[in-house]
Structure formats: C-alpha cells, structure tokens
PLY file of the C-alpha trace (Angstrom):
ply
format ascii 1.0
element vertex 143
property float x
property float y
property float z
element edge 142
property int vertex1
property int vertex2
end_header
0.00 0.00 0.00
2.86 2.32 1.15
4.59 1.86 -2.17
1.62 2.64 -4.59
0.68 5.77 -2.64
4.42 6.69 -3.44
4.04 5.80 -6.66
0.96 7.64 -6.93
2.78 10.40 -6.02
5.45 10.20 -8.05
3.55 10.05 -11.02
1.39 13.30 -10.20
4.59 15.32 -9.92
5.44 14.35 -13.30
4.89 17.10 -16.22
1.60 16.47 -18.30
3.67 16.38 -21.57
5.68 13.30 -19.95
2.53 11.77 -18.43
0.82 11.98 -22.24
3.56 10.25 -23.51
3.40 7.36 -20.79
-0.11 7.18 -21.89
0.62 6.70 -25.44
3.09 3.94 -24.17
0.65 2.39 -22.60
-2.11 2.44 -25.58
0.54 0.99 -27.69
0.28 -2.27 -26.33
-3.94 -2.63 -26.26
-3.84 -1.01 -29.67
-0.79 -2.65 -31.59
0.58 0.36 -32.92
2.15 3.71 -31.37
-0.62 6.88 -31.22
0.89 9.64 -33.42
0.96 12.66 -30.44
1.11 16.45 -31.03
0.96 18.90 -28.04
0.95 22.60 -28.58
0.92 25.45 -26.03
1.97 25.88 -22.23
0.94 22.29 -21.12
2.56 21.85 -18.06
2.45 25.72 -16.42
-1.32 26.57 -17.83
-3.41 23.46 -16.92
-4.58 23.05 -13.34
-4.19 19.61 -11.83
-8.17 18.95 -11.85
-7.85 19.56 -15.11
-5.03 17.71 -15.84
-6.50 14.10 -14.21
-9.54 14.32 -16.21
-7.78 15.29 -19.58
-5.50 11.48 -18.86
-8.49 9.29 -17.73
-10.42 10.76 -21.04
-7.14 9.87 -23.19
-6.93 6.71 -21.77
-10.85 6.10 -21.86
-10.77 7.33 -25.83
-7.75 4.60 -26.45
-9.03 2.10 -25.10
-12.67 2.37 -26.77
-10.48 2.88 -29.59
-8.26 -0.54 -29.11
-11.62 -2.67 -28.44
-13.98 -1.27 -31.27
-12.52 0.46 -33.71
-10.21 -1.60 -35.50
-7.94 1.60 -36.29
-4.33 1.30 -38.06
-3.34 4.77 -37.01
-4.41 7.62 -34.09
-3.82 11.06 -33.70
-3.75 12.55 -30.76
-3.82 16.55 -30.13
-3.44 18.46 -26.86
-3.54 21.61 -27.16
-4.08 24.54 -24.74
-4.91 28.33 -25.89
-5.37 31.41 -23.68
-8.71 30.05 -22.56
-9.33 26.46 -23.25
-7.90 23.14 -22.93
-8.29 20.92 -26.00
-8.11 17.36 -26.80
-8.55 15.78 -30.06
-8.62 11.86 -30.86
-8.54 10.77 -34.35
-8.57 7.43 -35.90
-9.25 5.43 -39.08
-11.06 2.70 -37.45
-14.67 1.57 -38.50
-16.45 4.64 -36.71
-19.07 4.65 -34.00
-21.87 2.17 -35.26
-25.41 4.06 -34.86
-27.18 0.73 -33.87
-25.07 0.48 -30.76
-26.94 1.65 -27.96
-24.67 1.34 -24.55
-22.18 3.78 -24.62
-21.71 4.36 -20.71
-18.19 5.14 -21.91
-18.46 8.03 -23.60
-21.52 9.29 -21.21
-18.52 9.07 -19.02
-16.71 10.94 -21.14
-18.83 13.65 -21.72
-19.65 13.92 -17.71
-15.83 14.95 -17.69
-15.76 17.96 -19.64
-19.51 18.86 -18.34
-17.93 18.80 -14.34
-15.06 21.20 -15.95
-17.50 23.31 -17.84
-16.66 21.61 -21.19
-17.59 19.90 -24.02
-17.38 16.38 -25.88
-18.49 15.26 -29.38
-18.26 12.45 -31.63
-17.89 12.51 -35.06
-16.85 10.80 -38.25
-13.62 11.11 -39.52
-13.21 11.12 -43.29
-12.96 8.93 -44.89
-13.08 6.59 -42.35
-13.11 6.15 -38.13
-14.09 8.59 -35.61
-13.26 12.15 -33.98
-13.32 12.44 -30.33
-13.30 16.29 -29.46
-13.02 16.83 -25.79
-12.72 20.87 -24.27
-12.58 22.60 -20.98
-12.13 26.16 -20.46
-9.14 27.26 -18.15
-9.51 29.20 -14.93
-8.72 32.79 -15.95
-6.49 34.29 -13.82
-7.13 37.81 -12.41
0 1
1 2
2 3
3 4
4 5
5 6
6 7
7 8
8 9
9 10
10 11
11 12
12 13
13 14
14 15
15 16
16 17
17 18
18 19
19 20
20 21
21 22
22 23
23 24
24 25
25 26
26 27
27 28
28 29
29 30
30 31
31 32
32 33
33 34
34 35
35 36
36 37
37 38
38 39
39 40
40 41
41 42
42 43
43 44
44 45
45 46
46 47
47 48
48 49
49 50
50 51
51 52
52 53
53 54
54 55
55 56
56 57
57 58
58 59
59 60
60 61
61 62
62 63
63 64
64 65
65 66
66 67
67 68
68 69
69 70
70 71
71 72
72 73
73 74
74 75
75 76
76 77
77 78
78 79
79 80
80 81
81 82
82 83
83 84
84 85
85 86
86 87
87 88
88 89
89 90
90 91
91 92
92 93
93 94
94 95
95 96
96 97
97 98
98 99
99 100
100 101
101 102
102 103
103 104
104 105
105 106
106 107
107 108
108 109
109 110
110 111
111 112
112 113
113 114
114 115
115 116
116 117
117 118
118 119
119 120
120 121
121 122
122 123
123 124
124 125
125 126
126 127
127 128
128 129
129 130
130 131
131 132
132 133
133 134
134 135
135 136
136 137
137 138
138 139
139 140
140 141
141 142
C-alpha cells in the first residue's frame, strides 16, 4: 500500500507532456501500434491539476474504446491549450461509432468529464473513415 501511494505520487509530480507520452506507451500495447501525439501550447504551467487528471483518464478512456472497437491502423492525438481552453482531439481510421449500438456508458462518461469542468465532448466521423473524439474545458482565468 505504502509503495503505490508513493508511486501515486510520483507520477502526479510528473509534467503532463511526460505523463501523455506514458499514456501513449501504454495504448501501444492494447492497440498494436504507437498513437501519433502532437501537443501545442503551455501544457505543463497553464493546466490546473483537476484539469489535468480528467484530460489522462479521457485519453486513456478514448484509447481504449479505440483498441476494443474500432479496429484503427493509425491515431492522432492533439493536446492543445490556448489562452482560454484546454483541448483534446482523438482521431482514428477505425470503423467509426456504429449508430445501432446503444450502450455507450463510456463516452456518457466521457462527456460527464468535460460537463464537471465546464466543457464539451463530441463524436464525429472522420473522413474517410473512423471517428473524432473532441473533448474541451475552459481554463480558470487568472485575475
């Protein structure tokens, strides 16, 4: 017990670029193949730690949906943080998000993320094939 909390710890005082990049590390072996990741703008001074743990749990959560139904060959991933708004953008050229499907407590979950940071999440197709996850929050402005 003593050693995960430590490890825990250790891994929340790591930047968010180098905790993205574990994360890719990690998808690689559910998916097969290494994510393609692009980050652009003050990542690791700019994005508040609530903030931060709900942007990994939704890029895990999007690459693992991603491993177990999309049959994808290739993802892109985008962070990307302006003045006011965190952004994340997941796109692969798997078999897209089949309409008849009906349980998707996954991406409700999802969603419920960027709603509790005053966000937004959508799902759409990528062309000419897979899917688009688009995940926001705004930043706290600073005074």
């Amino acid at each position: 017990t003593i050693y995960s909390l430590r490890e825990q710890e250790r891994t929340r005082s790591q930047s968010l670029r180098t905790r993205l990049v574990a994360a890719m590390e990690r998808a690689t072996q559910t998916l097969g193949f290494t994510p393609a990741l692009r980050m652009t703008g003050l990542l690791d001074t700019t994005v508040p730690t609530s903030h931060t743990e709900h942007l990994l749990a939704t890029v895990g959560e999007t690459l693992t949906n991603t491993a177990r139904h999309a049959r994808a060959t290739s993802v892109d991933v985008t962070v990307e943080v302006t003045g006011t708004q965190l952004r994340l953008e997941v796109a692969d050229n798997g078999c897209g998000v089949n309409p008849a499907t009906t349980r998707r407590s996954g991406l409700a979950n999802l969603q419920h993320r960027a709603e509790e940071l005053g966000g937004s999440f959508s799902l759409r197709p990528n062309e000419p094939t897979g899917t688009i996850v688009e995940w926001t929050a705004p930043l706290p402005t600073t005074p």
